[in-house]
C-alpha angles and dihedrals in degrees: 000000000000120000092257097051082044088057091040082053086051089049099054092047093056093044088053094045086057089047097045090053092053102042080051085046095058097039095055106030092108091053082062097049092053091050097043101048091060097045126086111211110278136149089271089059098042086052090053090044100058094039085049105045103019092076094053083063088047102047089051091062097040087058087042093057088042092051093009119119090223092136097157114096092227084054089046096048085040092060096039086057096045097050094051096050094053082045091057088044088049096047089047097061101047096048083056090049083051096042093051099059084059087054097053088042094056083055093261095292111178102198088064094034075058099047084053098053094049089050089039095059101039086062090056096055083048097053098035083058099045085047088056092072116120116257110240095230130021111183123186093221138358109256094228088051113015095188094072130075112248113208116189102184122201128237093261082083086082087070102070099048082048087065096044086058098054088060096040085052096049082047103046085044103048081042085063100042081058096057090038094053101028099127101186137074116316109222118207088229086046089048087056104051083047088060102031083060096049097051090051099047088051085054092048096045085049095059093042085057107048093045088068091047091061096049098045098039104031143072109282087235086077092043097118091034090109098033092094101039086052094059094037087051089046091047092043099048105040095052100050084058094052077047089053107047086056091054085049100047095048088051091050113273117114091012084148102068122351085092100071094026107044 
């Protein structure tokens, strides 16, 4: 592909991420009520807000840089900046809804919800230095359309999502030992929420993954084709679990402890 049909590929996955957040939003929105109106604010429910509603901020400057008339090369580096900070917040707070079903399904112990944390923010610093790396290339305006902002990354964006990786794969693997060691009754909601996370954080791992294919094999015209899929995944998946736990707890499983957690 030329470097023109690569950023028109670019283009159509970002407009399609967009559209695939909003179609999720809509269809789940009543989920969200139900779980909201019981809930009182707490950092669980800071952390669903921002991965809920974050991306929706994102994905509005991504498609403003796709159809924006932000032609000057400083507009066009401020809202590259701006959209991939929202997309780290966004990405943030979905890893900590992830990161707290492993939590309640370890029974809320504190000395593992602090191991993650620890684990959880020096990847951050990792992945904040590696995204400070300069593009290779920055243009103002495409040539074929002057009026949109053109971004060429470099190969060191593999290095968040590298990052990102480490952490999905300690979850998805202590997610497993729990499964595997869990010596009392297997409910069939429980073994559900066992398998429903399982299944996510394979999708998510997946897109982490190919994301840093993409950055490391291909052409560095396609380097952010996978940057707006990864957040709307994130966003997607993280907030149907939380979704989740609240439709298994009400049916039994977790009656414990998902009250005062969730």
């Amino acid at each position: 592909m030329s470097g023109s049909q690569g950023l028109q590929t670019s283009k159509y996955f970002k407009v399609a991420a967009a559209a695939i957040l909003l179609q999720d939003y809509c269809l789940t929105l009543d989920s969200e009520v139900r779980w909201a109106a019981e809930k009182r604010w707490s950092f669980t429910r800071a952390a669903f807000t921002i991965a809920r509603y974050i991306p929706f901020i994102g994905a509005s400057l991504t498609l403003a840089k796709v159809f924006g008339v932000m032609g000057n090369q400083p507009d066009c580096i401020l809202l590259w900046k701006t959209e991939v900070a929202f997309h780290f917040l966004g990405i943030v707070s979905s890893e900590c809804l992830l990161t707290f079903r492993v939590y309640v399904l370890y029974d809320c112990n504190r000395r593992l919800i602090c191991s993650l944390a620890g684990l959880g923010i020096l990847m951050l610093i990792a992945a904040l230095i590696a995204s400070l790396a300069p593009f290779a290339s920055i243009h103002g305006a495409d040539q074929h359309s002057p009026t949109l902002c053109v971004f060429e990354g470099s190969r060191n964006n593999a290095l968040p999502f590298a990052a990102l990786l480490v952490y999905e794969l300690v979850l998805a693997l202590i997610l497993i030992a729990r499964r595997c060691t869990y010596s009392g009754p297997i409910s069939r909601f429980l073994a559900q929420l066992y398998n429903d996370g399982l299944l996510y954080m394979f999708l998510i791992i997946s897109i982490s993954t190919a994301n840093i294919i993409v950055d490391l094999c291909m052409p560095l015209v396609y380097s952010d084709l996978l940057d707006a899929p990864q957040v709307v995944v994130h966003c997607i998946l993280s907030c149907r679990i939380l979704f989740r736990m609240q439709d298994s707890g009400r049916d039994g499983a977790f009656i414990g402890y998902t009250s005062s957690v969730l």
